[in-house]
Residue, then its C-alpha position, 0 to 999 in steps of 0.5 A: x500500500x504504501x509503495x502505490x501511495x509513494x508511486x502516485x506521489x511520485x507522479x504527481x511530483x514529475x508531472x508538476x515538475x515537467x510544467x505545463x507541457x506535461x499537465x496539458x498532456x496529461x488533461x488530454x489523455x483524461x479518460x472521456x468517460x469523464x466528460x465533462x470537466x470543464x465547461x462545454x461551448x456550443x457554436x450557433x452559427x446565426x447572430x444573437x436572437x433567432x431562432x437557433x440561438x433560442x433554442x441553443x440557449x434553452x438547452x443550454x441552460x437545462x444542459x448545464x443543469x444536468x451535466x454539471x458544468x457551464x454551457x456557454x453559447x458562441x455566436x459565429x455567424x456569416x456566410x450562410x452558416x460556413x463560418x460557424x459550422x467550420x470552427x466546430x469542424x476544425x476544434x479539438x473533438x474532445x466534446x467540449x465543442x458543439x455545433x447547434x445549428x438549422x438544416x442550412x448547415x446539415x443539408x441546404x448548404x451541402x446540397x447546394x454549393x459545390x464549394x465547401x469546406x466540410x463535409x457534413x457526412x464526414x466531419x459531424x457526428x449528429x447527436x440529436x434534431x431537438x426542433x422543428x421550426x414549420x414554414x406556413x404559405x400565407x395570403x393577404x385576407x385581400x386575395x381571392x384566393x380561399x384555400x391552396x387550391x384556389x391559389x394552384x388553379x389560379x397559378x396554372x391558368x397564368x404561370x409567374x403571375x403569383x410572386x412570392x417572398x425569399x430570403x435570397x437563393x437556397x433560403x429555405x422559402x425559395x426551396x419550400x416554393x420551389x418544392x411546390x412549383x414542381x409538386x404542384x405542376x406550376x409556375x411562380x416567381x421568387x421576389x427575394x427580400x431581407x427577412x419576414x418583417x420587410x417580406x411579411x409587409x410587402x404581402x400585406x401591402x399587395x406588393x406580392x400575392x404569395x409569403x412562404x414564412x415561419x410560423x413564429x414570423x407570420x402567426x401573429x398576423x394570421x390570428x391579427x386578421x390581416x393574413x390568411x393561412x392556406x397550409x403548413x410546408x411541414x410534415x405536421x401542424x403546428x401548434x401556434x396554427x392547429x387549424x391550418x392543413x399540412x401540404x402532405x394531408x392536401x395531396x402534396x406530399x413531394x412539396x413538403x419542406x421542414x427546417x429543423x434545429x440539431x446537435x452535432x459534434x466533431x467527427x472524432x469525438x470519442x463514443x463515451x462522449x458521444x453516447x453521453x450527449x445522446x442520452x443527456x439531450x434525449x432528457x432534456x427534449x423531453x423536459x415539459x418546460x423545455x418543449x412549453x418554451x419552444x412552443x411560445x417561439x413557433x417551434x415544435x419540439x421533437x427528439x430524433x436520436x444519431x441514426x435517425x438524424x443522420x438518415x434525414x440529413x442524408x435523405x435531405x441533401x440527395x432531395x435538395x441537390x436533385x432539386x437545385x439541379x431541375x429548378x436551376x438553384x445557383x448558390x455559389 
């Protein structure tokens, strides 16, 4: 006993001595069943206030609850989420750096641009989808148009006579419109604008006839009576609308687009890690409160574990590319 007590000492002793070379090395070879031990950061790739930063900071703080350290979040936007994405990508795949991010850094921007500088196949470990954030195609209560097959007729009798609202090329109103323009067998044209607010008044002021927007931009405009809902671009309704029909239960099912917030780590990153964020996560998402405050932002809350991620992002980035191809969708 006392030679394994005079060992240890020993080691400790050198290590000490050695100085910080010798302790950083020593840190690095902690076993990763230990994580975590310091605390985690977790990259959004957006400015402070939308959406994925919402739900970054909600499970951050409910993160750091249960893991027992600080989750700190670190905006790094610009270049359509690359910025971002890359810096987790390139730290250190210890864990203590995640990436929150929309499907614009899983799937969209993989699909689209044949220049970037990772891949989300081989660089990014997914963990968990925590959200759905539902886009909704809205009218003015001016229109004439009752319902999404009052506004498909009317785009079949005059092909580009209906404008719609974008955020730029790739964003995901141009994918959702590009999706119905081909589901739909019609013609539209993408009018693109700055964001919801500019978009949103230019719908209402008869400048466009047709705004493809989140649930959380549009809803209090819809239940204000100054726009009128037709369907959900989602795979299910929304909360905030339950009274709004999806485009699948309307018979579109090819023109369904869903934007989603997920967890990934580097590639890399050892599987204790790994299955420890998995299971942490998971008990996060199912916290009442958690999925009460994503419900009050316009989101839906939803727990797809690792395998069920990586078979969406893979199934998305193949549909989005096939896409961008037929609709001619240049981003690069």
């Amino acid at each position: 006993m006392k030679r394994l007590v005079r060992a240890s000492f020993l080691s400790a002793t050198l290590a000490v001595l050695a100085g910080p070379a010798s302790l950083a090395c020593a840190q690095a070879a902690a076993p990763a069943d230990a994580w975590p031990q310091r605390p985690v950061r977790m990259v959004v790739p957006f400015p402070p206030g939308g959406g994925t930063d919402v739900v970054a900071r909600a499970l951050a703080q409910k993160l750091a609850s249960r893991l027992g350290t600080p989750v700190v979040i670190d905006n790094k936007p610009g270049a359509s989420t690359i910025i971002g994405t890359e810096a987790v990508v390139r730290s250190d795949p210890d864990g203590y750096t995640l990436l929150v991010s929309g499907s614009t850094s899983y799937t969209v921007n993989p699909a689209l641009r044949s220049k970037l500088p990772y891949d989300p196949a081989k660089d990014l470990v997914p963990v968990a989808t925590v959200a759905r954030a539902p886009l909704v195609l809205v009218v003015s209560v001016s229109a004439p148009y009752k319902d999404l097959n009052a506004l498909i007729a009317a785009a079949k009798a005059k092909p580009k006579s209906i404008h719609y609202a974008t955020f730029g090329s790739g964003s995901g109103p141009h994918l959702a419109g590009a999706l119905l323009e081909q589901a739909a067998g019609i013609q539209l044209q993408d009018v693109p604008y700055r964001g919801s607010s500019q978009s949103l008044i230019a719908l209402m002021g008869g400048e466009i006839q047709l705004g493809i927007d989140t649930v959380a931009a549009a809803a209090p405009q819809v239940k204000a009576g100054k726009l009128r809902a037709l369907a959900i671009a989602g795979k299910s309704r929304s909360s905030m609308l339950p009274g709004v029909p999806t485009v699948e239960e309307l018979k579109l099912p090819d023109a369904v687009f869903d934007a989603w917030y997920a967890i990934a780590a580097p590639a890399k990153t050892p599987q204790s890690v790994i299955r420890k964020l998995v299971t942490e996560v998971e008990a996060v998402t199912r916290d009442s409160g958690l999925q009460e405050q994503m419900r009050t932002q316009g989101m839906e809350p939803v727990h797809l574990g690792p395998v069920a991620t990586r078979a969406m992002i893979d199934d998305e980035i193949g549909r989005y590319r096939a896409l961008a191809h037929r609709a001619k969708i240049l981003v690069d």
